[in-house]
N, C-alpha and C positions, 0 to 999 in steps of 0.2 A: 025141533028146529032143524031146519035141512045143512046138512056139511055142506061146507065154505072152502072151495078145493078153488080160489081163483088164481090162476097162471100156473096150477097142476091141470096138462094137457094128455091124454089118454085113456083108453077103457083096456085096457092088457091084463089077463088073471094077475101077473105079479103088479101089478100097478093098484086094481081092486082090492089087492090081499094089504097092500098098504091103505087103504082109503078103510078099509074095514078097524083096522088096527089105531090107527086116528080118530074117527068119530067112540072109539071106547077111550082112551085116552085124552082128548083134548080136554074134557072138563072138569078133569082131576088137578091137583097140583104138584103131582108125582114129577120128579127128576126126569128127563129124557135124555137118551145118547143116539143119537144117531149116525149111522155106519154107510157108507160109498163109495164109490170113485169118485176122484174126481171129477166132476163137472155135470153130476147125474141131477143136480137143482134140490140138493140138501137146504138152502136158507128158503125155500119155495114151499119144502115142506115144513118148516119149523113155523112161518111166518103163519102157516096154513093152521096149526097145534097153536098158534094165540089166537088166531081169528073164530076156531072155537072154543075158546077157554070163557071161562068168568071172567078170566083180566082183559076181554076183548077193548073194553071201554079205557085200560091202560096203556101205559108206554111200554115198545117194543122196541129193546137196544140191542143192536147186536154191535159185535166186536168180533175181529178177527187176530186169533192170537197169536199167530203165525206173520203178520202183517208190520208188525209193531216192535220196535227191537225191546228185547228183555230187558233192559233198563227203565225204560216206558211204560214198561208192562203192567205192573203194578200201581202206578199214580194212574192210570187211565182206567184200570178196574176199579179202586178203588178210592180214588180222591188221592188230594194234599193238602196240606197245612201252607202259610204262608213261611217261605223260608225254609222248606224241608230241604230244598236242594238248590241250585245253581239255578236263578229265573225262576222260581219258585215265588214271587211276586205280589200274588194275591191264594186264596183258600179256593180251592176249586173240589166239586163232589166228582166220584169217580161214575161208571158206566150202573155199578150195582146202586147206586142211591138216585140216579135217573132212572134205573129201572124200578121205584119200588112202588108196590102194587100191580106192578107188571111182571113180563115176562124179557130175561137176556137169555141171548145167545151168543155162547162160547165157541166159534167156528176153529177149526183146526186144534181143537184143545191140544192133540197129540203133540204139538209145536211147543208147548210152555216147559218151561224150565221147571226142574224138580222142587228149588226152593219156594216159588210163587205156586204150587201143587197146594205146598201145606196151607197155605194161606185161603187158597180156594176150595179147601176142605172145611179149615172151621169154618170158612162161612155157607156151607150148605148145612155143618150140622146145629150150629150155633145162629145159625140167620143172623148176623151181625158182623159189621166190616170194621178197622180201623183206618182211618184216612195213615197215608204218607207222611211221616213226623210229626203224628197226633197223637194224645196219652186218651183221648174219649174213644170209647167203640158206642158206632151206632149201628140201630135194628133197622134192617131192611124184609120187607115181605117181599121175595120175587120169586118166581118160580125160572129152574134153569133147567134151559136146555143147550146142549155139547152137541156134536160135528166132528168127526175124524173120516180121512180116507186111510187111516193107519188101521194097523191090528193092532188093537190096543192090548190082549191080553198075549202076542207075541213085544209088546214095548215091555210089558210089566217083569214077562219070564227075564228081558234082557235090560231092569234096571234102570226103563228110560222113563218109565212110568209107573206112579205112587199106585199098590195095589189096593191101599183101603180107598182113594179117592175114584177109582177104576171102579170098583165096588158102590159106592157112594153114587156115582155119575150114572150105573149100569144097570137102573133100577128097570127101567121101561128100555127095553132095546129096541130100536127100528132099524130096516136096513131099508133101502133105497136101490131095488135094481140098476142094472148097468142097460144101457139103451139097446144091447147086444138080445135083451133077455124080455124084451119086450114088446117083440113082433111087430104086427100094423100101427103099434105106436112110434113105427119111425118114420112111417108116413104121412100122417096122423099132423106130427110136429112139424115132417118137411114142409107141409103141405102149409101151415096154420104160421112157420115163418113166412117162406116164400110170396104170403098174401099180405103178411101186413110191411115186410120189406118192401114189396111194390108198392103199397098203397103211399107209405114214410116217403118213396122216394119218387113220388110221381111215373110210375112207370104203369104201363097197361097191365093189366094179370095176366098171370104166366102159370101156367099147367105144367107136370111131369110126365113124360110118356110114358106107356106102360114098361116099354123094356127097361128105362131111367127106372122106373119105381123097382121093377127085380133087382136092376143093381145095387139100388140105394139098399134093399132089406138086406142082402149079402153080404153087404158092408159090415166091419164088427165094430166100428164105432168107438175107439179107442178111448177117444177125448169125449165120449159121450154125448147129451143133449147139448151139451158147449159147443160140442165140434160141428154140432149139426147145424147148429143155430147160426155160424160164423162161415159155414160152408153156404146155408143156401143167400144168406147177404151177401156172398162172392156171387151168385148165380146172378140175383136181383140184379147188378149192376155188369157182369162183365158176357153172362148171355143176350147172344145176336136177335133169335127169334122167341115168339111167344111162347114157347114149347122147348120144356128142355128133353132134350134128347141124349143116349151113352156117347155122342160124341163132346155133348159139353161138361163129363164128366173126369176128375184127375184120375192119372195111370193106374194109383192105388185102390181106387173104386174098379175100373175096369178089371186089373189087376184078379182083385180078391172075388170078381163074379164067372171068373175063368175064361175071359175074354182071352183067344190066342194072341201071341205076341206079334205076329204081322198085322192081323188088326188092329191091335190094341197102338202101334206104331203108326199105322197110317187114319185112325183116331186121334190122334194127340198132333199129328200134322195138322189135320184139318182143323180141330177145334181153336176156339179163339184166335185165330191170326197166329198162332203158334209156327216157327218156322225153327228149325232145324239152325243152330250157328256153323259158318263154315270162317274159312280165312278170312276174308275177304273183311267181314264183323269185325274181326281180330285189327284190321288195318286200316279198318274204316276209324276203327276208336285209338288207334292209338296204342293197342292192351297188346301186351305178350300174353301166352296162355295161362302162364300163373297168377297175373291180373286178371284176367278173366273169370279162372276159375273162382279165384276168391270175391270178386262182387255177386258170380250167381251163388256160392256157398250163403256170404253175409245177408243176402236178400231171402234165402231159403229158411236163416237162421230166425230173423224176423218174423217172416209169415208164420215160425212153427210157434214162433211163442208168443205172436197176437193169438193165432187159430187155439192155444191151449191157455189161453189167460194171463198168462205170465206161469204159469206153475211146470219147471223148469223138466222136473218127472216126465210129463205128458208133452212135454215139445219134444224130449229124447225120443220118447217112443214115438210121437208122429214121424221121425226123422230115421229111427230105427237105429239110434245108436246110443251107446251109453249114458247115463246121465253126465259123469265126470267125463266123459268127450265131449259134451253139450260146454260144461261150465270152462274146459279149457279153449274151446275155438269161442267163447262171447270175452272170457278175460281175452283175449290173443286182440279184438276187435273192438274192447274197451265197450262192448254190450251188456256189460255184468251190470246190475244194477246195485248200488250200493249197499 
């Protein structure tokens, strides 16, 4: 049977070195853990390991446990009883007994709490869950597979993570290159957005010029296949002509392909209707500067954490400043999300 790589986009040695490692893996029911950055299309490849498994013809649940406050965590894995807790209402089955005969996936496991560890350890070695204020354990067949952008065996040295269940999860290791490490698979992807962005959004097709493509490869790609993805759906809609060109690219592109700073300055003039603010802005709106600066700050704060998904890490570094810089100017702006 031919490997089932759909919405995995590339032919890159480290790209093939995983598709090789997949097609031996996917038809086992061996534990997997897979290792990334974020935003490198870990649930792309996991979805990829059921599409060729035996449980293809099953359900595939995933869960994000980083997602879900710890309280939660536990009835949504594993079921409740009626009456376990506050709203607890009726008997509801958890993610593991929708998965069974299939395949879950545990995304961010490095996120779970120590005490819900042990719980998702007996149930890989025991194949059997206990609902939320239930005395019956029941037997689930599922085959799992974990998700981290952590070092999980620097979590384990530092006590944030169970090392038998680290053990347990860490049977099959995959890692999932960084888009940085994947050469013409950045074009590859620009290229395979930027076409169905046009097509989604009625616009003509729009080409990369060659010099655009050297900058884009130069690029290191921080936020990964995410960033790329959400960058060229900015191009689809706020590039002028058919053809993108280094002028309709951000500073930080220009930037990082060693564009000099007078050009890269009178680039950023011209691009997009981009204009320079002077006074004049200042009094046209009303703003003193410290108004000012704070709506283009709060606008930049946004864009970094659509452009990285919400994952607070990879907007600091789109933004180039510390994570807890990040989380004090979104509380200061009541952008923190709950």
């Amino acid at each position: 049977m031919a490997l089932n790589i759909d919405g995995m986009i590339g032919n890159s040695p480290a790209l093939l070195e995983v598709y090789k490692i997949l097609e031996k893996v996917a038809p086992t029911d061996s534990t997997v853990l897979i290792t990334g950055e974020s935003g490198t299309g870990k649930e792309l490849l996991v979805r990829a390991l059921h599409k060729n498994s035996k449980r293809r013809e099953k359900p595939f649940v995933p869960i994000n446990c980083g997602a879900i406050p710890r309280e939660l965590l536990e009835s949504e894995l594993f079921g409740h009883e009626k009456g376990a807790f506050t709203h607890a209402i009726r008997s509801r089955p958890g993610r593991f007994e929708l998965a069974d005969g299939g395949t879950i996936f545990l995304d961010e496991i490095g996120e779970m709490d120590l005490s819900l560890q042990v719980k998702i350890l007996r149930a890989l070695q025991e194949k059997e869950i206990e609902r939320v204020g239930g005395t019956v354990t029941k037997k689930v067949d599922v085959r799992v597979v974990a998700a981290t952008n952590r070092d999980l065996e620097v979590e384990v040295a530092e006590g944030r993570f169970r090392e038998d269940l680290f053990y347990r999860l860490n049977v099959i290791p995959m890692q999932l290159p960084p888009l940085r490490e994947r050469g013409d698979d950045i074009l590859i992807l620009a290229e395979y957005f930027l076409r169905s962005f046009c097509f989604e959004k009625d616009r003509p097709k729009m080409q990369v010029s060659p010099q655009a493509k050297a900058m884009l490869v130069s690029y290191s790609w921080p936020g990964n296949v995410r960033e790329l993805e959400n960058f060229m759906e900015r191009l689809s809609i706020l590039c002028e002509g058919q053809k993108v060109e280094p002028a309709d690219l951000p500073e930080k592109i220009q930037r990082a392909a060693g564009m000099p700073e007078p050009e890269r300055v009178q680039v950023i003039v011209q691009s997009a209707g981009f204009v320079w603010p002077e006074l004049k802005h200042l009094r046209d709106n009303g703003q003193g500067l410290k108004e000012f600066l704070d709506e283009v700050e709060e606008r930049l704060l946004t864009e970094a954490l659509k452009e990285a998904g919400g994952v607070k890490n990879q907007a600091a570094e789109i933004l180039g400043i510390k994570r807890t810089t990040l989380i004090e100017k979104l509380k200061k702006r009541n952008l923190l999300e709950a």
